[in-house]
C-alpha positions in Angstrom: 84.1 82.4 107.2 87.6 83.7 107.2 89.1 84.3 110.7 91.5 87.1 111.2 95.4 86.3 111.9 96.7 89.4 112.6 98.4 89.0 109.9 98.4 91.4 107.0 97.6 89.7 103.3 101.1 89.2 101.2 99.9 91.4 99.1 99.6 94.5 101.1 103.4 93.8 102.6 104.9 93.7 99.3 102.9 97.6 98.8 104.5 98.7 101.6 107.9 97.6 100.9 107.9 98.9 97.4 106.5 102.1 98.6 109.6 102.5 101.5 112.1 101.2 99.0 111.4 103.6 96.3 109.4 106.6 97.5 112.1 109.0 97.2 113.7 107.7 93.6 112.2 109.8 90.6 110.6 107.8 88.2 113.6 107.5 85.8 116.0 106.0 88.4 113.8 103.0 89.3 113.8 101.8 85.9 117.1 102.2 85.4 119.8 99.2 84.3 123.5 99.2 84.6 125.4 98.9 81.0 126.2 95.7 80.2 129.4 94.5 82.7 129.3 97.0 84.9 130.9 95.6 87.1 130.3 97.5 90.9 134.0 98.4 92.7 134.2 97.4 96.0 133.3 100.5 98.6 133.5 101.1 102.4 130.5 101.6 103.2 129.2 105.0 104.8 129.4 105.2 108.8 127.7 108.3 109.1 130.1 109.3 111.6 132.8 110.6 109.2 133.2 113.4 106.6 130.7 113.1 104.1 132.8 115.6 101.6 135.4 112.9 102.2 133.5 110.2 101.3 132.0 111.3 98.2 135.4 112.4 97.0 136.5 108.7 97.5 133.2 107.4 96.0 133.7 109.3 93.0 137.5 108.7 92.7 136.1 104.7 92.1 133.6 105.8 89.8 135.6 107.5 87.8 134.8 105.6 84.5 131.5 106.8 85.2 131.1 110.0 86.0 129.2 110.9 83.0 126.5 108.3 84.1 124.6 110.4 86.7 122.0 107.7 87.4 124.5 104.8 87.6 126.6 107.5 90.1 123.3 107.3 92.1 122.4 104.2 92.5 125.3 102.3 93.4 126.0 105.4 96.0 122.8 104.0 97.1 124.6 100.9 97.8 126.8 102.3 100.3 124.8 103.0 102.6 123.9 101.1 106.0 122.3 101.3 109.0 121.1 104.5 110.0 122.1 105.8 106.8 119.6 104.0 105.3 117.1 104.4 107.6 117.9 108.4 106.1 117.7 108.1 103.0 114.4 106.1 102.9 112.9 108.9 105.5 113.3 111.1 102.6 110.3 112.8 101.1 109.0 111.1 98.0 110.5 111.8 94.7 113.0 114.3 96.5 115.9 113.0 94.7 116.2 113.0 90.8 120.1 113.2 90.4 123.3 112.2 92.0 124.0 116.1 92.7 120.3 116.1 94.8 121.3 112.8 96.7 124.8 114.0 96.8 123.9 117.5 98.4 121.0 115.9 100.4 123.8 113.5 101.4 126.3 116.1 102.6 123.7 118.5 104.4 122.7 115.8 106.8 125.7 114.6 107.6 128.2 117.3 107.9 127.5 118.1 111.6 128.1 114.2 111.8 131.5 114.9 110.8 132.7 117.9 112.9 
């Protein structure tokens, strides 16, 4: 007979952090690979303490090469965040964000008050 740990099984932990890691991506983002040497610039990372507008000017003042990549724009955005920021964006509802402008608006709304 199998006792109980109190421990959940591997399996149902890996679910879970699949399910919080990508419930708000759409479908086509998950899947998504960089071009071949992309190579990511080095960012500051968010606070989310100071002017989001600022920061996504910046952001897309390094990304300039690839603007016209809307999925690669959101995904290493993605990257920048920390901390509560995080914590944010993986509160959000699930496939709520299908584009760097929905992340990017998302993004701004929330923090704006931060920043005044």
């Amino acid at each position: 007979m199998h006792e109980p740990t109190g421990k959940a099984p591997l399996g149902s932990i890996i679910r879970k952090l699949d399910d919080m890691l990508f419930m708000s991506l759409g479908p086509h983002i998950i899947g998504y690979e960089p071009p071949k040497g992309f190579l990511v610039p080095e960012f500051t990372m968010y606070d989310g303490m100071s002017d989001p507008f600022n920061y996504l000017l910046y952001y897309r003042q390094l990304m300039t090469l690839d603007i016209g990549n809307d999925i690669l724009l959101y995904k290493v955005f993605l990257s920048n965040f920390h901390g509560s920021t995080l914590s944010w964006f993986h509160q959000l509802p699930q496939n709520s964000i299908n584009s760097f402008r929905d992340v990017s608006e998302t993004f701004v709304g929330h923090y704006l008050c931060s920043a005044r």
